[in-house]
PAVO-831486 format. One record per residue (C-alpha): x, y, z; residue in one letter. Coordinates in steps of 0.1 Angstrom, whole numbers, plus 5000, padded with zeros to 4 digits. Layout:
% PAVO-831486
XYZA/...
***
This chain:
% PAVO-831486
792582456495X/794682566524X/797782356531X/797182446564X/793282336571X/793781996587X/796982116608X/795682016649X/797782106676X/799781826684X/800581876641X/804881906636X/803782226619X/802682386649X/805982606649X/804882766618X/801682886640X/803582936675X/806083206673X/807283436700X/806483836696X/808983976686X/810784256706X/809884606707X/812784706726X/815984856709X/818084596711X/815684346689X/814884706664X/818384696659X/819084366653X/816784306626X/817884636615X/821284466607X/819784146592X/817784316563X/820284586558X/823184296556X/821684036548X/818384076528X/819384396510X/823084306503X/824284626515X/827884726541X/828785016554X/830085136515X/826185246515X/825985616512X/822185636503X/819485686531X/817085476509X/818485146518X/818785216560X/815285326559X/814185016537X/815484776563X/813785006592X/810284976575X/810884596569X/811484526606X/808884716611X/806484586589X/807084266610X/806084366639X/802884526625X/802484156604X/801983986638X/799084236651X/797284246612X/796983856617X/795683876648X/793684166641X/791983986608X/791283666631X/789583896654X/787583996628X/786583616615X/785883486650X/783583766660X/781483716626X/780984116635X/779784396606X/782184516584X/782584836564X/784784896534X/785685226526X/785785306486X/788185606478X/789885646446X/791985846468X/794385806495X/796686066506X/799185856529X/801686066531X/804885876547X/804585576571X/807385496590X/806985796614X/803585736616X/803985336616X/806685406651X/804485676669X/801585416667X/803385126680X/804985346703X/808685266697X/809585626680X/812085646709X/813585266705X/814185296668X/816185616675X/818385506699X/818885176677X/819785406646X/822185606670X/823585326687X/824685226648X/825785556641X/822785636620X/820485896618X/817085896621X/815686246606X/817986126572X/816185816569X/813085966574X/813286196547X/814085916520X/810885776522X/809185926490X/805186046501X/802985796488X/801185916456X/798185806456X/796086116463X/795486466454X/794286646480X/791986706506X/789386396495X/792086156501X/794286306529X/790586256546X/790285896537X/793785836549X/792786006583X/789485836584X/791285486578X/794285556610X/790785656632X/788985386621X/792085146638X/792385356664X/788885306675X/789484936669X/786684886638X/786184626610X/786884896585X/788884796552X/789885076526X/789384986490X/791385156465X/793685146431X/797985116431X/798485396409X/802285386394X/802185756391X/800986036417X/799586316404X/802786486393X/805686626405X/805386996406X/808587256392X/808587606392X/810487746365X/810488096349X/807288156379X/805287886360X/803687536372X/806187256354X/804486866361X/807486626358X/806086246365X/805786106401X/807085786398X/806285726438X/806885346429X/810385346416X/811685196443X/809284986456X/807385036483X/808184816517X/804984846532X/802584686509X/802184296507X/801584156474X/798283896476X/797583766443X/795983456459X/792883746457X/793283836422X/789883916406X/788883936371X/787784266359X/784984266327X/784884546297X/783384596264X/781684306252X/778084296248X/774784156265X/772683836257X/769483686271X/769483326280X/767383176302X/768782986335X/768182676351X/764882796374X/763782926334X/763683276342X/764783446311X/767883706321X/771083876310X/774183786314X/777683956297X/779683816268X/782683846249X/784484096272X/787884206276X/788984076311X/791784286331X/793084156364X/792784326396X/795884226416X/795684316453X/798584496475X/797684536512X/798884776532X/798884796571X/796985066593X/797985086628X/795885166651X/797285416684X/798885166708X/796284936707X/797584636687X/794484656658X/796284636624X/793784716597X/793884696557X/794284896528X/793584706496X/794884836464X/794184686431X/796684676403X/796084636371X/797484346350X/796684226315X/795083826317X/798183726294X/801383916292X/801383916256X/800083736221X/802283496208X/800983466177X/801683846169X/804983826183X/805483506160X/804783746131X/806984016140X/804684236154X/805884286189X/803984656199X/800584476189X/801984126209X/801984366239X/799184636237X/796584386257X/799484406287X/799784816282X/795884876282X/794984706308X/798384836330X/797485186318X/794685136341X/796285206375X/799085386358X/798285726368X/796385886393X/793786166377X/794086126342X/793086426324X/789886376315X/789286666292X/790086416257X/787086146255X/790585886258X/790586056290X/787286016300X/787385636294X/790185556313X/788885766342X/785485546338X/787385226337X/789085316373X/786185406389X/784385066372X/788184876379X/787985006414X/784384906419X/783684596406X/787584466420X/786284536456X/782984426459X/783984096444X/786684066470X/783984136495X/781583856483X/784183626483X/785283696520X/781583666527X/781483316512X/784283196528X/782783266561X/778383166550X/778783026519X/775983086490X/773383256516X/773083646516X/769983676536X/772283876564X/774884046541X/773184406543X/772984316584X/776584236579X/778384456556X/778684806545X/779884996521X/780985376520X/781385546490X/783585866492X/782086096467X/781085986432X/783785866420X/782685456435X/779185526425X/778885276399X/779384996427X/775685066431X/775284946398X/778184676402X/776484526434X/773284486416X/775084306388X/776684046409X/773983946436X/771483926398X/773483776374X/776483596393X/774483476421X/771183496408X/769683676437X/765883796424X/765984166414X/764184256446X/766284076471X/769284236452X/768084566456X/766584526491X/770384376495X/772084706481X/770184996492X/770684856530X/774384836522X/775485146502X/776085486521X/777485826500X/779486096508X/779586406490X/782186646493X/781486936467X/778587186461X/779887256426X/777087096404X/780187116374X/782286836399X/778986586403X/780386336378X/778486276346X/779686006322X/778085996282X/775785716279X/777585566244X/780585526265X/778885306293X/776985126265X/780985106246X/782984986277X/780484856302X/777084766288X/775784536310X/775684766337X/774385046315X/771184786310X/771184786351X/771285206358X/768585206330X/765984946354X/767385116387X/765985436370X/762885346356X/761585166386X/763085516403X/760985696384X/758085526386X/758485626427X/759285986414X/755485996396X/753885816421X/754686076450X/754686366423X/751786276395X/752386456363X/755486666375X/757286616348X/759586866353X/760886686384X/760886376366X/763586496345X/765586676372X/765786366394X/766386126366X/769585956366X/769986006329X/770386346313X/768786376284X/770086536252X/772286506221X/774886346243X/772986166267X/774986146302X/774585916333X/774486136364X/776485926393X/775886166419X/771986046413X/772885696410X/774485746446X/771585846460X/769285606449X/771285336457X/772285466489X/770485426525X/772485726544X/773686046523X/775686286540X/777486626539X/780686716555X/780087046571X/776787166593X/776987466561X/777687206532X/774986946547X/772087236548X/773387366514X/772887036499X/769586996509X/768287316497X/770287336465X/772087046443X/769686736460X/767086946470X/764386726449X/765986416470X/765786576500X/762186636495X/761386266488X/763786106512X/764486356541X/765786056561X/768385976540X/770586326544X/772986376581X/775786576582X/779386426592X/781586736598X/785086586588X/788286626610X/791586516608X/793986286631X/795386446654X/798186136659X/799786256623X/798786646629X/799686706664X/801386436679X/803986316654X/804486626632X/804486866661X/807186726689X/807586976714X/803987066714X/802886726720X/805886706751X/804087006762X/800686896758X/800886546771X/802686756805X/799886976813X/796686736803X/798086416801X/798986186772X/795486096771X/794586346744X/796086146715X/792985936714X/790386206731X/791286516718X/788286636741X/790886686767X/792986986751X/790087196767X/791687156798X/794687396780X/792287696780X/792887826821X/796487826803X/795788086778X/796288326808X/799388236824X/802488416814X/804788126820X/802687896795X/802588126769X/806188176770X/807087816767X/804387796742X/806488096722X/809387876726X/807887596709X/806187826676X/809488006673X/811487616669X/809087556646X/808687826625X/812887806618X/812287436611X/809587626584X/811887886571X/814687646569X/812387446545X/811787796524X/815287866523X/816287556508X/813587526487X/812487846476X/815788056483X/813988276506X/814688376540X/811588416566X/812488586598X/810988346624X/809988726639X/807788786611X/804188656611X/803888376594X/800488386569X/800488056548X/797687946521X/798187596509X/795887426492X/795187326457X/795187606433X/791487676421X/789488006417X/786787936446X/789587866468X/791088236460X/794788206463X/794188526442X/792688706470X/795188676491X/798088766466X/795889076455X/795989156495X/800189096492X/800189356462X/798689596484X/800889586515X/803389586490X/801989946475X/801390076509X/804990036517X/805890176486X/804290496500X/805490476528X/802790396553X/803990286583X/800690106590X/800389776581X/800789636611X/803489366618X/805589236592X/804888936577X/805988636550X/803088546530X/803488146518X/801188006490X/801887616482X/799087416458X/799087196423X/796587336396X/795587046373X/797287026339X/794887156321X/793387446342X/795087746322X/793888056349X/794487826379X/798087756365X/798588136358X/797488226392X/800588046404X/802688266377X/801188586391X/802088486427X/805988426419X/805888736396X/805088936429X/806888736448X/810088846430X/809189226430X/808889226462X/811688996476X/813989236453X/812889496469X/815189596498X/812589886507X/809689636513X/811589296529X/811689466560X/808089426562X/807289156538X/808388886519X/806488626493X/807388276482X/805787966467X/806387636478X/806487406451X/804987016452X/803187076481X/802086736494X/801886566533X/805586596539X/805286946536X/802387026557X/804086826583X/806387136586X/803887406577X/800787306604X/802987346638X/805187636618X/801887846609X/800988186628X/797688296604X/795888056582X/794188116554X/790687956545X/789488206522X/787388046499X/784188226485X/781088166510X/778887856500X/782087686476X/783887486502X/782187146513X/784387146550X/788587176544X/791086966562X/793887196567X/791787446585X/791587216613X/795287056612X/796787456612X/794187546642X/795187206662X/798687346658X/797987696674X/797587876640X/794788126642X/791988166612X/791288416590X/788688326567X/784788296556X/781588186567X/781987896547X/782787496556X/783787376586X/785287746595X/782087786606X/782487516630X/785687646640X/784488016648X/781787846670X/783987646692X/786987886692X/784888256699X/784388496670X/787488716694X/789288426682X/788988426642X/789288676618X/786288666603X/785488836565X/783288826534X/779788766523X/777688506537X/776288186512X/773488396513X/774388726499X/776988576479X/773788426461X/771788736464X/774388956450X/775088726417X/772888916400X/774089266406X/777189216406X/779489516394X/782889476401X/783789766381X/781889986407X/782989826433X/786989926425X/786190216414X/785290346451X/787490126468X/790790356466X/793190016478X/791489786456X/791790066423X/795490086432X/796589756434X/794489686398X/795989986381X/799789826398X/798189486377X/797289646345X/799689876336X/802389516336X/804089656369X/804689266381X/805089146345X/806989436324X/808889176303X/806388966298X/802789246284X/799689136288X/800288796299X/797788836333X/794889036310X/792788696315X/793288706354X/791989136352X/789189056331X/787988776355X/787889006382X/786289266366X/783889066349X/780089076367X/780188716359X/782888626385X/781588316401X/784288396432X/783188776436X/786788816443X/785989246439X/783189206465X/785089066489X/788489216489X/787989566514X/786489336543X/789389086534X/791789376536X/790489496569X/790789206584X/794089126573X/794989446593X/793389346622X/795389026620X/798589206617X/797989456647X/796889176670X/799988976660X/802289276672X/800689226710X/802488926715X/800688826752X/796788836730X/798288616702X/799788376724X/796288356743X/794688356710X/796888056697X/796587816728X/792587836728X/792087766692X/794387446702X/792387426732X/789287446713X/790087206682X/788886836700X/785686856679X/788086856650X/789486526654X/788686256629X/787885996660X/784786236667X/784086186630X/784485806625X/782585746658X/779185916647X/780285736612X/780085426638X/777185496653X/774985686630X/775485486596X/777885206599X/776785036635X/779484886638X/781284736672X/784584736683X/787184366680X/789984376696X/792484166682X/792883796692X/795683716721X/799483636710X/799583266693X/796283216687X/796183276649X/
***
């Protein structure tokens, strides 16, 4: 029980309630400043790390966001309003004091209190490490969705696990991808807020008995399990400027006791402690390869972890506020599962409402399919997660029992609309049959879901008719699109300065929150003034960008030179090795002495391949191979020069978005659900080159086809073509394409090192080649050249660059959240409660 549930307000403990806000101003920033640093932290001016000033920043901070989340949370409880909890095993946060200052709106305060102290701001910045705990563009999203989400002020709470580890840290050495550990925790982390007050009890293993209750219905219930414990951090989301503090729960995994005394006792200490490791092991590392079955459990026992953690935490906020009755909980919650990996919460929900609360099978289901909404975010039918049946039955059996009744009593709906199709049957069922019989949680989704959407007009469409076709067909209501965007308050505002001083002069500062507005910069693209202040502000950003090569990769990029950057995780559809086959051709060209190419230009590529993805990995070798032929090459760095950025991650595309002249979204038509950083580089002024595919569609349409480089096959004759391919034909009249593979085969960019790209060769030459990477490369090429001329007449760029800036509002992740809002979640928006009220 509270300590404080009795307190009234003539109580002695009133002060505890009563405090004054505390100032914004930099005179009150500093001062608390001083306090932690000296007082809290131990440390004098003998300091010489940046870790420790930026430590004491983020805690004074992290007060003054502490008084809005509790007044933001009251809000919340007094309104008794609809909630939605966003499930994400990933999210890409990035840094957050920046973002944490531009969104109280006190960026300007803090510096002047860090100057005033002879401290500078840009070094304390930099030694806050980016938060691992993401990949890539699935949880960058969720991190954008959750900052919209508080900047339209709505009772949304992110769900998801404290990994130890990122991903990795990525090394180049000898041209190859090195993964060190990313031990983003080492330090601690100053936002979070430890609240183990919530801490929920997590079930595996075990087995299933019947029993029957105390109505005497006979039913299951699970037994003899190995419990870990979820222990929750909570992190603070600021909304823009408008005092609304939302959550981010993370659950930590924690063994129920630390160790066994009686092994210890015996001398056995590494068996006293194994309970403690398994269970940490849990949250220890985000992405664990899952290609050993090891792997495969623990990434099952996340996804479960994760799951079963947050609806629990939800039921019990729920019964703080009505107690045992759920008759409104689907009118009063909502949950959004961000692609498969949540998808067993379907299954979890069902088990608690059944067996916990003893909800009737109906009601429970009547419960979750009003409550569950999916998002999926690939058309790859190999990335639709499928788990083997004996390792639900091993490590969660109970709920194995419960996807077995969900899909029988599916099925039975399946027959009814289909009679005797049994072909469908076994399509739509939500267990693969065979040797190794595998739950399909993409199907599981759906099922359980009431709203499933795409995240591209293209990717919505190609869902329908392809991958969940059969679902389509028997719930057409069910499928929407939600075109994702990014926020434009981390994208534009905070990582790009001068553009924003710029921006907020000519429109108003109104576009931070209604991005809309930048259409009003298009009568600009005209006027020779404006374009030359908006050349100002590309050219200070594009040394901040070369700076960061040159440090980095020991490069120089002449701010000058066009700037064409791919960044993006390494993978085959997303053909980082189209564009470096494009590089080895200017490079030949030059060579030979054609004068043509158009302007000069430094080609950046920046991406992780996973650990075990051996032609991904060797992609990146074959990039820093050319890169160093050609940066040796005093003949060709006059018009061209290479380099790869290692560990990409949100720090870095801080620099990269407002640094960016051309940006590359050239994945193979029909592969890419939407992409991200097509719309952060377009926001920026960047300009396109890339396929019908994902949201560049989208951005084609709202920026003019004058404005986008346009190349490649369409989804359509991509398909159509699969099966005719012949590459071989295809370079062998294709005089550019035939001499940059005879430049690959004959080891010109590996001459120390023979026949260590043959598996990258016979890929493209192989009729096989999911990417069509042959097919594609002469309309590529073309348009690369079209690029480079148009970059040479500097007054069409410029025009170029401020439309597709003026053009980007649909982009925004507000527009996204608010037909989320709207269109699946219906929710309204709280604004938090007034000063002293909580």
């Amino acid at each position: 029980m509270s300590p404080f549930k009795d307190l009234t307000e003539s109580s002695p403990n009133e002060r505890l309630f009563k405090l004054d806000p505390l100032g914004m101003d930099a005179e009150s920033l500093g001062r608390d400043f001083q306090h932690y640093f000296a007082h809290t932290l131990g440390r004098d001016r003998d300091c010489r790390s940046a870790y420790y000033p930026y430590k004491a920043l983020a805690v004074s901070l992290r007060d003054r966001l502490m008084e809005r989340w509790k007044r933001t949370r009251h809000a919340h409880d007094q309104a008794n309003c609809k909630r939605t909890y966003y499930l994400s095993l990933e999210f890409l946060m990035g840094r957050s004091l920046s973002n944490a200052l531009l969104n109280l709106g006190i960026t300007d305060e803090a510096r002047q209190a860090l100057y005033e102290m002879g401290l500078q701001y840009e070094e304390i910045e930099s030694a806050e490490m980016d938060a691992g705990l993401g990949n890539g563009g699935l949880g960058r999203l969720a991190a954008c969705f959750l900052d919209s989400c508080a900047t339209l002020q709505l009772p949304v709470k992110g769900y998801g696990l404290r990994y130890e580890y990122g991903m990795f840290r990525q090394l180049v050495e000898n041209g190859r991808q090195v993964e060190e550990p990313d031990h983003w925790l080492r330090d601690g982390n100053p936002w979070e807020l430890e609240r183990p007050e919530y801490t929920q009890r997590i079930p595996f293993g075990g087995r299933t008995e019947t029993y029957t209750d105390q109505q005497g219905r006979s039913t299951q219930r699970w037994v003899e399990t190995h419990d870990v414990l979820a222990v929750p951090y909570d992190i603070p989301i600021p909304g823009y400027r408008n005092d609304t503090i939302n959550t981010l729960r993370l659950w930590s995994a924690t063994a129920t006791d630390v160790f066994d005394l009686g092994e210890f006792n015996a001398g056995s200490y590494p068996e006293s402690v194994a309970a403690k490791n398994d269970a940490e092991h849990i949250t220890m590392v985000l992405y664990p390869n899952d290609a050993s079955e090891n792997g495969k459990e623990l990434r099952l026992r996340q996804q479960y972890f994760l799951a079963c953690a947050s609806i629990k935490d939800v039921i019990r906020e729920w019964q703080r506020l009505h107690g045992n009755d759920f008759s409104e909980f689907a009118d009063k919650n909502c949950f959004q599962l961000n692609d498969t990996h949540p998808a067993v919460s379907v299954a979890e929900l069902m088990r608690q409402l059944v067996d916990l609360h003893h909800l009737e099978w109906d009601q429970a289901w009547g419960i979750t399919t009003r409550t569950m909404a999916y998002t999926n975010h690939t058309l790859l039918p190999e990335a639709l997660e499928r788990w083997p049946v004996r390792l639900f039955r091993t490590l969660l059996p109970r709920i194995l029992e419960i996807i077995y009744e969900i899909n029988a009593r599916f099925l039975s709906q399946v027959a009814s609309r289909w009679p005797g199709d049994m072909d469908r049957q076994r399509r739509m069922s939500l267990i693969e049959e065979g040797d190794d019989p595998q739950v399909r949680m993409a199907f599981l989704a759906i099922v359980g879901s009431f709203s499933v959407n795409g995240v591209a007009a293209l990717h919505s469409e190609l869902l329908k008719q392809g991958l969940f076709r059969d679902w389509y067909e028997l719930w057409p209501d069910k499928f929407n699109n939600k075109t994702n965007g990014v926020t434009p308050r981390r994208w534009l505002a905070m990582c790009n300065p001068g553009l924003r001083e710029l921006l907020d002069e000519t429109v108003g500062e109104g576009w931070v929150t209604e991005l809309g507005k930048l259409e009003q910069l298009a009568p600009k693209a005209e006027d020779s003034a404006f374009q030359e202040r908006w050349d100002k502000i590309k050219r200070e950003n594009k040394a901040r960008l070369a700076q960061m090569v040159s440090s980095t990769c020991r490069i120089d990029f002449p701010v000058e030179f066009m700037f064409d950057v791919q960044v993006k995780r390494i993978h085959e559809y997303k053909r980082q090795l189209l564009n470096i086959l494009h590089v080895i051709h200017l490079y030949n060209r030059i060579k030979h002495g054609d004068g043509q190419v158009g302007a000069p230009r430094c080609v950046l590529v920046g991406g992780k391949a996973a650990p075990g993805y051996e032609i991904a990995k060797l992609i990146i070798k074959l990039i820093n191979n050319v890169a160093k032929v050609v940066n040796s090459d005093p003949a060709v760095t006059d018009q061209l020069r290479v380099a790869f950025i290692p560990d990409y991650r949100v720090s870095v595309m801080e620099i990269l978005a407002p640094g960016t002249d051309l940006s590359e979204q050239i994945s193979t038509a029909g592969k890419e659900a939407s992409g991200t950083g097509n719309m952060k580089f377009m926001m920026n002024g960047a300009l396109t080159i890339g396929t019908l595919d994902g949201a560049n569609i989208e951005i084609r349409e709202r920026v003019g086809e004058e404005n986008f480089f346009l190349f490649g096959l369409t989804a359509e004759e991509v398909s159509h073509m699969r099966s005719h391919y012949d590459p071989d034909g295809i370079i062998a009249h294709d005089e550019a394409l035939r001499e940059v593979m005879e430049l690959l085969e004959c080891g010109h960019f590996n001459q120390f090192e023979p026949g260590i790209f043959d598996p990258i060769i016979h890929g493209i030459r192989n009729p096989a080649d999911p990417w069509l990477t042959a097919a594609d490369f002469d309309s590529y090429r073309r348009a690369q050249k079209q690029a480079a001329l148009a970059y040479l007449d500097r007054e069409r760029w410029l025009r170029m660059s401020i439309l597709n800036t003026a053009h980007s509002g649909h982009f925004s992740s507000d527009r996204t959240i608010a037909e989320y809002r709207d269109d699946i979640w219906q929710l309204k928006p709280v604004e938090p409660t007034p000063y002293g009220t909580w």
